[in-house]
C-alpha positions in Angstrom: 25.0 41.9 90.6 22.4 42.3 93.8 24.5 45.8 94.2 23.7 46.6 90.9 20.2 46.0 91.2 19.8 48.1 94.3 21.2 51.2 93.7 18.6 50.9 90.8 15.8 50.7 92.9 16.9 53.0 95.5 17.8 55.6 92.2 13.8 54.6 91.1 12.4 55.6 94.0 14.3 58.1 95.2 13.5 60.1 91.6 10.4 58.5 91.4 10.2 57.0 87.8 8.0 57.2 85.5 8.1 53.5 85.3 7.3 52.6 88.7 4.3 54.8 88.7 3.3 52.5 85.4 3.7 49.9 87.3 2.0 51.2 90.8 -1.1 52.2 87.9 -1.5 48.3 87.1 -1.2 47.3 91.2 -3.8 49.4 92.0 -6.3 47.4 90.2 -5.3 43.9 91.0 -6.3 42.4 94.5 -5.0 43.1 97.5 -3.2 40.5 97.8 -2.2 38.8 94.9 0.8 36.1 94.9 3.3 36.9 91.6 5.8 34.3 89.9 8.7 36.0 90.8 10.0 39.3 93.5 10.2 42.7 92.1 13.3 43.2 94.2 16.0 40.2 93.9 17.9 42.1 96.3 15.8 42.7 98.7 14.1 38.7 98.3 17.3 37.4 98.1 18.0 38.9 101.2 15.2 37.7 103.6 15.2 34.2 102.7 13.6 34.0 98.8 15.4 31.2 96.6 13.7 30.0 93.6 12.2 26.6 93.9 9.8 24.9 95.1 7.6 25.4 98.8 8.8 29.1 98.6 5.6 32.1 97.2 6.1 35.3 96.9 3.0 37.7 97.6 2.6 41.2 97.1 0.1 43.2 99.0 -1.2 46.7 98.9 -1.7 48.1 102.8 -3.3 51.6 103.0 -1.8 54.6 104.3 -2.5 57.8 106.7 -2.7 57.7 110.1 -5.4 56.4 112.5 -8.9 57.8 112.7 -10.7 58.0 116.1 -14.4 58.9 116.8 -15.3 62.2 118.1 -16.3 61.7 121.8 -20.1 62.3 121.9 -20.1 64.4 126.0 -18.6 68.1 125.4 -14.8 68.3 126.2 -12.3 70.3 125.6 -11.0 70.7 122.2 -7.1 69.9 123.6 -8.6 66.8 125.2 -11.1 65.3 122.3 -8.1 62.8 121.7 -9.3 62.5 117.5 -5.8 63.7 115.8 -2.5 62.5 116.9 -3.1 59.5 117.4 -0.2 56.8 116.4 -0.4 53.3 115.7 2.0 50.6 117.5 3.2 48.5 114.4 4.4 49.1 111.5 2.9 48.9 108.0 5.3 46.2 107.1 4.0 43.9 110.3 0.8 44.4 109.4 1.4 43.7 105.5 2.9 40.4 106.8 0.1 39.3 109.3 -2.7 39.8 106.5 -0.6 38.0 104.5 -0.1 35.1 107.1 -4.3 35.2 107.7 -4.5 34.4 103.7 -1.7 31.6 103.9 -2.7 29.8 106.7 0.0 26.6 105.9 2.8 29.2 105.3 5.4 30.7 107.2 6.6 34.6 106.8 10.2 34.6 106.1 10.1 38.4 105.6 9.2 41.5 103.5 10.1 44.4 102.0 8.3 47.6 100.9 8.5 48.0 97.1 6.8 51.1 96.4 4.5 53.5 98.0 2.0 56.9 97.1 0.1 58.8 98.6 -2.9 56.2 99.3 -0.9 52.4 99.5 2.4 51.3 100.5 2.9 48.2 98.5 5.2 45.3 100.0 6.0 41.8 98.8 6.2 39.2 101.9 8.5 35.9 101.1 6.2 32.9 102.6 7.3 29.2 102.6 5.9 26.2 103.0 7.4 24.0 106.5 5.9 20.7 105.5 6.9 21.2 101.6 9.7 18.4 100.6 12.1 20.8 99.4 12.0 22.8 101.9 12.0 20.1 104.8 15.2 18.9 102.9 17.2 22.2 102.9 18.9 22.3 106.3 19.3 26.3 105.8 15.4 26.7 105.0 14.6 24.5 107.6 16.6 26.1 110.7 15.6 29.7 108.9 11.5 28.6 109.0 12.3 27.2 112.6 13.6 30.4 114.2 11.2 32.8 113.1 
């Protein structure tokens, strides 16, 4: 079944359907970060730690793309030296999905995320949080060990 489901997404994305661009059209106007009932990706959720019940959120954000923008140095220079273009960041987009998600959450833990769908201005991702002191999750010895590690 989770095979099934992601040779769909991959076939999705990879042709880019019109239905995910639908979809991508309705993102683009909610919030930033906005926490949804249930993960776009089972797959992909199921994989990282999601299981449906209690203590467990699923949030997807919207993380801008492009690469990083530098002042221009203000004393002359030469142009090979100004330093502006070329310039790479040191994390990911998916890291820093997750730590603007963790700075909204404050009680909740990252379990991981996933990139669902990105254009030419966002890269959208959902991030699997739980909740440590939740009852549910404090009962689950595999939730509990999994929260612990990370």
């Amino acid at each position: 079944m989770y095979s099934h489901i992601a040779e769909t997404w991959k076939t999705m994305l990879k042709n880019r359907s019109p239905e995910l661009k639908r979809k991508a059209y309705t993102w683009r106007r909610e919030p930033t970060v906005n926490r949804i009932e249930h993960p776009s990706r089972l797959d992909r959720a199921r994989a990282v730690g999601y299981k449906a019940k209690q203590g467990i959120i699923v949030v997807r954000i919207r993380v801008g793309r492009g690469g990083m923008r530098k002042q221009r140095p203000v004393a002359g220079r030469r142009p090979k030296h100004i330093g502006v273009v070329h310039i790479k960041q040191k994390i990911s987009m998916k890291r820093v999905a997750e730590r603007r998600v963790n700075e909204k959450y404050l009680n909740m833990k990252v379990m991981g995320s996933y990139m669902i769908y990105q254009d030419g201005m966002y890269s959208w991702f959902e991030v699997i949080l739980a909740d440590p002191s939740h009852p549910a999750i404090t009962k689950d010895k595999e939730m509990r060990s999994r929260i612990n590690f990370n």
